[in-house]
C-alpha positions as CSV (number, residue, x, y, z in Angstrom):
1,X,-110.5,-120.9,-18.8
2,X,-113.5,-121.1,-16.2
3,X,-115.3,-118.2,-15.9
4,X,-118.5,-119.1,-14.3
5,X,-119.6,-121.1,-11.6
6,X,-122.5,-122.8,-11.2
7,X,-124.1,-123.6,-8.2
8,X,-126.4,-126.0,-7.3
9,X,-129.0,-124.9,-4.3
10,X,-131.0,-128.2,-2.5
11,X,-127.8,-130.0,-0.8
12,X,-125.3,-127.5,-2.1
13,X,-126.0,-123.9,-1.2
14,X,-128.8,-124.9,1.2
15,X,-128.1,-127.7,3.8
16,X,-131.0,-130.7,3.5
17,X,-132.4,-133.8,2.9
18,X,-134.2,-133.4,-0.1
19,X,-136.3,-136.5,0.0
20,X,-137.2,-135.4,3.5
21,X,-138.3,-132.0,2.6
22,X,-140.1,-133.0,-0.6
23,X,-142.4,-135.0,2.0
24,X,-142.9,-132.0,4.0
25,X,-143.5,-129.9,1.4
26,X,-146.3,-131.4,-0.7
27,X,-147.6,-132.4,3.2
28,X,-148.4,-129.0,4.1
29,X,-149.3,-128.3,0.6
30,X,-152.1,-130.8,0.6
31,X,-154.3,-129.3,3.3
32,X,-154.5,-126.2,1.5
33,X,-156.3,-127.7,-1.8
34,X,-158.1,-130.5,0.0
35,X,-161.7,-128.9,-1.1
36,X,-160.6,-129.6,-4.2
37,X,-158.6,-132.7,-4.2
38,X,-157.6,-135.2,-2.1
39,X,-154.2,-135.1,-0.6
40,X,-153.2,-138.1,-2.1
41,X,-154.4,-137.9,-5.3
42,X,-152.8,-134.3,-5.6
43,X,-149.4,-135.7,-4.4
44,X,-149.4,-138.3,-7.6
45,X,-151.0,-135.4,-10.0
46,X,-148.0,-133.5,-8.8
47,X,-145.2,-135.8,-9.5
48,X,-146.7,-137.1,-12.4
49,X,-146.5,-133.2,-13.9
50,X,-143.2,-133.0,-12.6
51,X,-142.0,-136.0,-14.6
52,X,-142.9,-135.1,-17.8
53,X,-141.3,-131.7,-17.3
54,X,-138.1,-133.5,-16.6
55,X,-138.8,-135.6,-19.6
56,X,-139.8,-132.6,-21.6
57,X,-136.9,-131.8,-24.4
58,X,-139.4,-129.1,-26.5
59,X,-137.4,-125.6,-26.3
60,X,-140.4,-124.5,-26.9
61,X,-142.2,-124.3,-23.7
62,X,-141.3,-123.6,-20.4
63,X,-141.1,-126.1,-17.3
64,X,-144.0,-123.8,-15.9
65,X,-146.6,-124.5,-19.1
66,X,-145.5,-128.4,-19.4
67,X,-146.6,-128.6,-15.7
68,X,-149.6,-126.5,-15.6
69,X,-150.5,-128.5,-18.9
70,X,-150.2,-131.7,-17.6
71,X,-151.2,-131.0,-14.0
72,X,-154.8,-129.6,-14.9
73,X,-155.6,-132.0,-17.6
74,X,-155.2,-134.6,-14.4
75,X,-157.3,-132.7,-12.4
76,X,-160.1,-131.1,-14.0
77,X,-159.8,-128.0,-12.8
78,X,-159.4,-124.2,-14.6
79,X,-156.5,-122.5,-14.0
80,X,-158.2,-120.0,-11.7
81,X,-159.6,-122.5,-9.6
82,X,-156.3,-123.7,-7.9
83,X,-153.7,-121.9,-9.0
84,X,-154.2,-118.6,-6.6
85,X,-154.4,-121.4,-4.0
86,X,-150.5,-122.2,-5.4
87,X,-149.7,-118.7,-5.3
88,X,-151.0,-118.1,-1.8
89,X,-149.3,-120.9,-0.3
90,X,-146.0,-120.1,-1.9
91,X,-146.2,-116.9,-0.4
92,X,-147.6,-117.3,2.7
93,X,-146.7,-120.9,3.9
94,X,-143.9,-122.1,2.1
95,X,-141.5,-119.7,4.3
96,X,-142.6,-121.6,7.4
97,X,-141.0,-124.4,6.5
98,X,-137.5,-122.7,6.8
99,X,-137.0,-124.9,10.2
100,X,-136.5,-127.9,8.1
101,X,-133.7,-127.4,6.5
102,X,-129.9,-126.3,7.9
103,X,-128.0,-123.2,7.2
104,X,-124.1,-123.2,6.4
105,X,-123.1,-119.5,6.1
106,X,-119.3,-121.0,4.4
107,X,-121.9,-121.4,1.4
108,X,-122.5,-117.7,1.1
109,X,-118.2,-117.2,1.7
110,X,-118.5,-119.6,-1.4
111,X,-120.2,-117.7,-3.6
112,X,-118.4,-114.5,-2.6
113,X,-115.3,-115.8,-3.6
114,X,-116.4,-116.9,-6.8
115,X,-117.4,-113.3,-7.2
116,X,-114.4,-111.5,-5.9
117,X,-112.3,-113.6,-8.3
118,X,-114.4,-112.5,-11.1
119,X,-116.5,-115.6,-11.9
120,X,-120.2,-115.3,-13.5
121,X,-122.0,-116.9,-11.4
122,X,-125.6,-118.9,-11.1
123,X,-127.7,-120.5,-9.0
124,X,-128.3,-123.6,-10.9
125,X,-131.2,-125.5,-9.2
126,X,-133.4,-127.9,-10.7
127,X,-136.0,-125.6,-12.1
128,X,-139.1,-127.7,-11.0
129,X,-140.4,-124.4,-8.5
130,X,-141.5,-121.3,-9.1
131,X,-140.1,-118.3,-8.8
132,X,-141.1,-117.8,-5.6
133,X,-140.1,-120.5,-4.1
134,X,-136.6,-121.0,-5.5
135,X,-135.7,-117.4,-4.0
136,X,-137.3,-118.1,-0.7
137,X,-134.6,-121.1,-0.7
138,X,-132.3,-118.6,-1.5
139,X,-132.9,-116.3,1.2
140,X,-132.5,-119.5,3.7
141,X,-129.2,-119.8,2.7
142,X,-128.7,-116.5,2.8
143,X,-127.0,-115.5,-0.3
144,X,-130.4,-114.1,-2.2
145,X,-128.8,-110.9,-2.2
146,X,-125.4,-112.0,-3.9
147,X,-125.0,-110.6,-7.6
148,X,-126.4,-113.9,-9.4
149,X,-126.8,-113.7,-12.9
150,X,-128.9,-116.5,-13.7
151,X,-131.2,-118.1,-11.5
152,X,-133.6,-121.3,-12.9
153,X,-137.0,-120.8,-12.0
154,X,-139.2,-122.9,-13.8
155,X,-141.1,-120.2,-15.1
156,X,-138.0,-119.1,-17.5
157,X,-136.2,-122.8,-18.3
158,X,-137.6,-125.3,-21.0
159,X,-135.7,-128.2,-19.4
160,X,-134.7,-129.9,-15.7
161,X,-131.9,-131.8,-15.1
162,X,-130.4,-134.3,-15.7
163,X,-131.1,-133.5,-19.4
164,X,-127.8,-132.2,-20.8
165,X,-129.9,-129.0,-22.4
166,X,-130.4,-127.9,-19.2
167,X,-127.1,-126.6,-18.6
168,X,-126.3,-125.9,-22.5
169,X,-129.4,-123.0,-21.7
170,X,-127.7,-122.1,-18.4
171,X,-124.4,-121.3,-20.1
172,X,-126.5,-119.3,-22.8
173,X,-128.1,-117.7,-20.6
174,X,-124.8,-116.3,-18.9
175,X,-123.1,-115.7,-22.1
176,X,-120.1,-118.1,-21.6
177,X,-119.7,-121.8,-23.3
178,X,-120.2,-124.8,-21.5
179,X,-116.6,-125.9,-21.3
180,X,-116.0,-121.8,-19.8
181,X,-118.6,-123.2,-17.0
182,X,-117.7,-125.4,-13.6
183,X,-121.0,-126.9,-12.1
184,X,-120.8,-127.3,-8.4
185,X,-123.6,-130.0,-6.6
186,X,-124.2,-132.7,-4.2
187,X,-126.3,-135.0,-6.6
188,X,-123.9,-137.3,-9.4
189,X,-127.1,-137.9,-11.4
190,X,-128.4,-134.4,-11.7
191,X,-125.6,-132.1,-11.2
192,X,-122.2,-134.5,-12.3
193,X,-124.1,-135.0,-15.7
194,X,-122.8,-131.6,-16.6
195,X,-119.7,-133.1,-17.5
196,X,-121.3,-134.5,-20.7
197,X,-122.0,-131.2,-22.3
198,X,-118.4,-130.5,-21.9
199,X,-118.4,-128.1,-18.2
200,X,-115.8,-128.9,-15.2
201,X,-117.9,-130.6,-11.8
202,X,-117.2,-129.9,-8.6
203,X,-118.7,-133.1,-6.5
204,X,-119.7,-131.6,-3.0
205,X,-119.3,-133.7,-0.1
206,X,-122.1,-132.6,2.2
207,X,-125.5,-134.4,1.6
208,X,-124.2,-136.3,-1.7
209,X,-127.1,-137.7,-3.7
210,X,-126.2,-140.8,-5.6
211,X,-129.2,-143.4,-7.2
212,X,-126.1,-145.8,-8.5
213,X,-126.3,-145.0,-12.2
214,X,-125.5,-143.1,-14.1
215,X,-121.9,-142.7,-13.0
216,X,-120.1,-139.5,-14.1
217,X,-116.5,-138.4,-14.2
218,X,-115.9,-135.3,-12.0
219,X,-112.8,-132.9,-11.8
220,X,-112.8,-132.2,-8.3
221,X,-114.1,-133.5,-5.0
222,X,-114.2,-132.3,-1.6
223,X,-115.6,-130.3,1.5
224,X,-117.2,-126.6,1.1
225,X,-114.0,-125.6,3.0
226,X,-111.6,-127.4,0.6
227,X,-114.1,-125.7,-2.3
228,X,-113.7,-122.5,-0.8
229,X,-109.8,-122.8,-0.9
230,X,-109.6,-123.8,-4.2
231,X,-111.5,-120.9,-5.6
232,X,-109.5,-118.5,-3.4
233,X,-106.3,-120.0,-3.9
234,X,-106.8,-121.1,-7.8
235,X,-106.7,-124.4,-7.6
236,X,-107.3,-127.2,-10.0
237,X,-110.5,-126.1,-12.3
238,X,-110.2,-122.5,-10.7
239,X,-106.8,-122.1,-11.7
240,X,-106.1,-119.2,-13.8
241,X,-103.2,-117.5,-15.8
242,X,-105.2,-113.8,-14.7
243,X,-107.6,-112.4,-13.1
244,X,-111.1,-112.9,-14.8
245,X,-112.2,-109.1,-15.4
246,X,-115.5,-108.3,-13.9
Protein backbone atom coordinates (compact mmCIF):
# COMPACT_ATOMS: atom_id res chain seq x y z
CA UNK A 1 0.00 0.00 0.00
CA UNK A 2 1.35 3.60 -1.04
CA UNK A 3 1.43 5.85 1.54
CA UNK A 4 3.66 8.58 0.47
CA UNK A 5 4.28 10.60 -2.43
CA UNK A 6 7.11 11.95 -3.48
CA UNK A 7 7.45 14.89 -5.50
CA UNK A 8 9.93 16.09 -7.55
CA UNK A 9 10.15 20.17 -7.75
CA UNK A 10 12.44 21.53 -11.12
CA UNK A 11 10.05 20.25 -14.03
CA UNK A 12 7.55 18.69 -11.72
CA UNK A 13 6.06 20.96 -9.07
CA UNK A 14 7.77 24.04 -10.71
CA UNK A 15 7.25 24.61 -14.56
CA UNK A 16 11.00 25.13 -16.35
CA UNK A 17 13.70 24.36 -18.40
CA UNK A 18 16.24 23.36 -16.15
CA UNK A 19 19.20 23.61 -18.35
CA UNK A 20 17.87 27.12 -19.16
CA UNK A 21 17.71 28.23 -15.64
CA UNK A 22 20.96 26.62 -14.47
CA UNK A 23 22.55 29.20 -17.09
CA UNK A 24 20.76 31.97 -15.64
CA UNK A 25 21.36 31.14 -12.38
CA UNK A 26 25.13 30.75 -12.08
CA UNK A 27 24.98 34.09 -14.68
CA UNK A 28 23.68 36.31 -12.24
CA UNK A 29 25.56 34.56 -9.60
CA UNK A 30 28.95 35.32 -11.18
CA UNK A 31 28.84 39.05 -11.01
CA UNK A 32 28.44 39.00 -7.43
CA UNK A 33 31.85 37.08 -6.59
CA UNK A 34 33.81 38.47 -9.58
CA UNK A 35 36.35 40.39 -7.05
CA UNK A 36 37.14 37.22 -6.17
CA UNK A 37 36.97 34.96 -9.06
CA UNK A 38 36.35 35.06 -12.48
CA UNK A 39 33.01 34.14 -13.77
CA UNK A 40 34.22 31.47 -15.63
CA UNK A 41 36.39 29.88 -13.59
CA UNK A 42 33.68 29.98 -10.67
CA UNK A 43 31.07 28.37 -13.08
CA UNK A 44 33.63 25.17 -13.60
CA UNK A 45 34.67 25.35 -9.58
CA UNK A 46 30.93 25.11 -9.13
CA UNK A 47 30.00 22.11 -11.24
CA UNK A 48 33.06 20.44 -10.48
CA UNK A 49 31.77 20.53 -6.52
CA UNK A 50 28.53 19.67 -7.65
CA UNK A 51 29.76 16.51 -9.24
CA UNK A 52 31.50 14.94 -6.68
CA UNK A 53 28.50 15.58 -4.32
CA UNK A 54 26.48 13.53 -6.80
CA UNK A 55 29.19 11.02 -6.83
CA UNK A 56 29.51 11.22 -3.13
CA UNK A 57 28.11 7.76 -1.47
CA UNK A 58 29.76 8.61 2.30
CA UNK A 59 26.58 8.75 4.77
CA UNK A 60 28.68 10.44 6.47
CA UNK A 61 28.69 13.88 5.34
CA UNK A 62 26.19 16.05 3.97
CA UNK A 63 25.82 17.31 0.28
CA UNK A 64 26.53 20.85 1.88
CA UNK A 65 30.26 19.78 3.44
CA UNK A 66 31.19 17.58 0.25
CA UNK A 67 30.57 20.92 -1.72
CA UNK A 68 32.01 23.45 0.45
CA UNK A 69 35.02 20.91 0.75
CA UNK A 70 35.61 20.53 -2.69
CA UNK A 71 34.60 24.02 -3.79
CA UNK A 72 37.16 25.99 -1.50
CA UNK A 73 40.01 23.62 -1.92
CA UNK A 74 39.42 24.89 -5.86
CA UNK A 75 39.49 28.20 -4.98
CA UNK A 76 41.62 29.17 -2.32
CA UNK A 77 39.54 31.02 -0.40
CA UNK A 78 38.28 30.70 3.57
CA UNK A 79 35.03 30.07 4.14
CA UNK A 80 34.30 33.61 5.34
CA UNK A 81 35.58 35.11 2.45
CA UNK A 82 32.73 33.98 -0.11
CA UNK A 83 30.39 32.24 1.54
CA UNK A 84 28.35 35.45 3.12
CA UNK A 85 28.63 36.53 -0.58
CA UNK A 86 26.52 32.90 -1.17
CA UNK A 87 24.27 33.73 1.53
CA UNK A 88 23.49 37.23 0.49
CA UNK A 89 22.76 36.34 -3.00
CA UNK A 90 20.52 33.58 -2.07
CA UNK A 91 18.59 35.86 -0.15
CA UNK A 92 18.52 38.81 -1.91
CA UNK A 93 18.90 37.91 -5.65
CA UNK A 94 18.01 34.60 -6.18
CA UNK A 95 14.09 35.55 -5.84
CA UNK A 96 14.48 37.89 -8.87
CA UNK A 97 14.78 35.30 -10.96
CA UNK A 98 11.16 34.07 -10.29
CA UNK A 99 10.32 35.49 -14.00
CA UNK A 100 12.13 32.63 -15.52
CA UNK A 101 10.33 29.99 -14.74
CA UNK A 102 6.28 29.17 -15.20
CA UNK A 103 3.72 28.54 -12.63
CA UNK A 104 0.99 25.65 -12.88
CA UNK A 105 -1.26 26.18 -9.81
CA UNK A 106 -2.87 22.17 -10.85
CA UNK A 107 0.65 21.34 -9.14
CA UNK A 108 -0.45 22.78 -5.76
CA UNK A 109 -4.33 20.81 -6.42
CA UNK A 110 -1.65 17.88 -6.76
CA UNK A 111 -0.21 17.94 -3.67
CA UNK A 112 -3.45 18.72 -1.90
CA UNK A 113 -4.93 15.71 -3.05
CA UNK A 114 -2.20 13.59 -2.01
CA UNK A 115 -2.84 15.12 1.38
CA UNK A 116 -6.48 14.94 1.61
CA UNK A 117 -6.25 11.21 0.77
CA UNK A 118 -3.86 10.87 3.55
CA UNK A 119 -0.48 10.37 1.74
CA UNK A 120 3.00 11.50 3.49
CA UNK A 121 4.22 13.59 1.34
CA UNK A 122 7.84 15.23 0.21
CA UNK A 123 9.29 17.47 -1.84
CA UNK A 124 11.91 15.34 -3.31
CA UNK A 125 14.33 17.68 -5.34
CA UNK A 126 17.75 17.05 -6.11
CA UNK A 127 19.36 18.35 -2.99
CA UNK A 128 22.30 20.27 -4.77
CA UNK A 129 20.79 23.91 -3.11
CA UNK A 130 20.58 25.22 0.02
CA UNK A 131 17.99 25.63 2.01
CA UNK A 132 17.23 28.77 0.92
CA UNK A 133 16.98 28.33 -2.29
CA UNK A 134 14.97 25.08 -2.54
CA UNK A 135 12.09 26.88 -0.52
CA UNK A 136 12.29 29.98 -2.57
CA UNK A 137 11.36 27.37 -5.50
CA UNK A 138 8.86 26.32 -3.39
CA UNK A 139 7.12 29.40 -2.87
CA UNK A 140 7.13 29.90 -6.92
CA UNK A 141 5.16 27.15 -7.16
CA UNK A 142 3.18 28.06 -4.57
CA UNK A 143 2.81 25.15 -2.47
CA UNK A 144 5.64 26.19 0.29
CA UNK A 145 3.00 26.36 2.72
CA UNK A 146 1.52 22.71 2.12
CA UNK A 147 2.23 20.26 5.14
CA UNK A 148 5.49 18.69 3.60
CA UNK A 149 7.23 16.34 5.71
CA UNK A 150 10.46 16.12 4.17
CA UNK A 151 12.06 18.51 2.08
CA UNK A 152 15.91 17.73 0.61
CA UNK A 153 18.02 20.60 1.10
CA UNK A 154 21.40 19.91 0.74
CA UNK A 155 22.30 21.00 3.95
CA UNK A 156 20.40 17.76 5.57
CA UNK A 157 20.94 14.85 2.61
CA UNK A 158 24.30 12.88 2.25
CA UNK A 159 23.38 11.92 -1.34
CA UNK A 160 21.83 13.41 -4.87
CA UNK A 161 20.11 11.62 -7.28
CA UNK A 162 20.35 9.45 -9.29
CA UNK A 163 22.11 7.43 -6.53
CA UNK A 164 19.58 4.87 -5.25
CA UNK A 165 20.51 6.02 -1.42
CA UNK A 166 19.03 9.05 -2.18
CA UNK A 167 15.59 7.92 -1.95
CA UNK A 168 16.37 4.87 0.54
CA UNK A 169 17.17 8.30 3.05
CA UNK A 170 13.98 10.02 1.80
CA UNK A 171 11.71 7.09 2.80
CA UNK A 172 13.74 7.02 6.22
CA UNK A 173 13.28 10.13 6.69
CA UNK A 174 9.38 9.87 6.36
CA UNK A 175 9.14 6.83 8.29
CA UNK A 176 7.64 4.60 5.41
CA UNK A 177 9.66 1.80 3.27
CA UNK A 178 10.55 2.41 -0.15
CA UNK A 179 8.17 0.07 -1.78
CA UNK A 180 5.20 2.16 0.69
CA UNK A 181 6.64 5.31 -1.50
CA UNK A 182 5.55 6.51 -5.27
CA UNK A 183 8.12 9.00 -6.71
CA UNK A 184 6.50 11.53 -9.03
CA UNK A 185 9.20 13.58 -11.76
CA UNK A 186 9.81 14.66 -15.15
CA UNK A 187 13.51 13.43 -15.37
CA UNK A 188 13.87 9.17 -16.29
CA UNK A 189 17.47 9.33 -15.13
CA UNK A 190 17.09 11.10 -11.84
CA UNK A 191 13.68 10.66 -10.67
CA UNK A 192 12.53 7.03 -12.71
CA UNK A 193 15.65 5.51 -10.97
CA UNK A 194 13.51 5.19 -7.89
CA UNK A 195 12.18 2.22 -9.23
CA UNK A 196 15.39 0.33 -8.44
CA UNK A 197 15.19 0.67 -4.71
CA UNK A 198 11.83 -0.91 -4.96
CA UNK A 199 9.20 2.60 -4.89
CA UNK A 200 6.19 3.05 -7.63
CA UNK A 201 7.17 6.15 -10.44
CA UNK A 202 4.92 8.28 -11.71
CA UNK A 203 6.64 9.65 -15.21
CA UNK A 204 5.27 13.34 -15.63
CA UNK A 205 4.60 14.47 -19.00
CA UNK A 206 5.41 18.18 -18.83
CA UNK A 207 9.09 19.15 -19.40
CA UNK A 208 10.32 15.36 -19.48
CA UNK A 209 14.13 15.09 -19.05
CA UNK A 210 15.54 12.06 -20.78
CA UNK A 211 19.76 11.81 -21.51
CA UNK A 212 18.90 8.25 -23.45
CA UNK A 213 20.31 5.84 -20.74
CA UNK A 214 19.64 4.65 -18.34
CA UNK A 215 16.18 3.55 -19.23
CA UNK A 216 13.81 2.69 -16.29
CA UNK A 217 10.54 0.99 -15.93
CA UNK A 218 7.73 3.29 -14.64
CA UNK A 219 4.17 2.37 -13.34
CA UNK A 220 2.34 5.19 -14.60
CA UNK A 221 2.51 7.88 -17.11
CA UNK A 222 0.66 10.92 -17.92
CA UNK A 223 -0.45 14.67 -17.70
CA UNK A 224 -0.68 16.58 -14.16
CA UNK A 225 -4.43 16.42 -14.87
CA UNK A 226 -4.52 12.71 -15.48
CA UNK A 227 -2.06 12.60 -12.09
CA UNK A 228 -4.44 14.52 -10.26
CA UNK A 229 -7.33 12.10 -11.18
CA UNK A 230 -5.58 9.17 -10.28
CA UNK A 231 -4.79 10.27 -6.78
CA UNK A 232 -8.39 11.51 -6.30
CA UNK A 233 -10.05 8.77 -7.89
CA UNK A 234 -7.49 5.80 -6.66
CA UNK A 235 -6.22 4.74 -9.48
CA UNK A 236 -3.45 2.41 -10.42
CA UNK A 237 -0.38 2.98 -7.77
CA UNK A 238 -2.98 5.25 -5.67
CA UNK A 239 -5.41 2.59 -5.39
CA UNK A 240 -6.31 1.65 -2.04
CA UNK A 241 -8.46 -0.94 -0.02
CA UNK A 242 -9.01 2.32 2.80
CA UNK A 243 -8.40 5.43 3.50
CA UNK A 244 -4.71 6.02 4.62
CA UNK A 245 -5.24 7.52 8.26
CA UNK A 246 -3.61 10.85 8.69
Amino acid sequence: MIKACLFDLDGTLLPMDTEAFVKIYLGALAPQVAHLIPPDKLVKMIWHATEEMIKNVDENVTNEQVFERVFLQLCGLNKGDIWPIFDRFYRDEFPKLKGHVGHNPLMREVVQAAVDKGYKVAVATNPVFPKEAIHERMRWAGVDDLPFEVVTVYEEMHFCKPQPKYYLEVAKRLGVQPDECVMIGNDMQEDMVASTVGMKTYYLHQHRIDRGRPVYPFDMEGTAEELLAAIREGKGVFAQDVKLAN
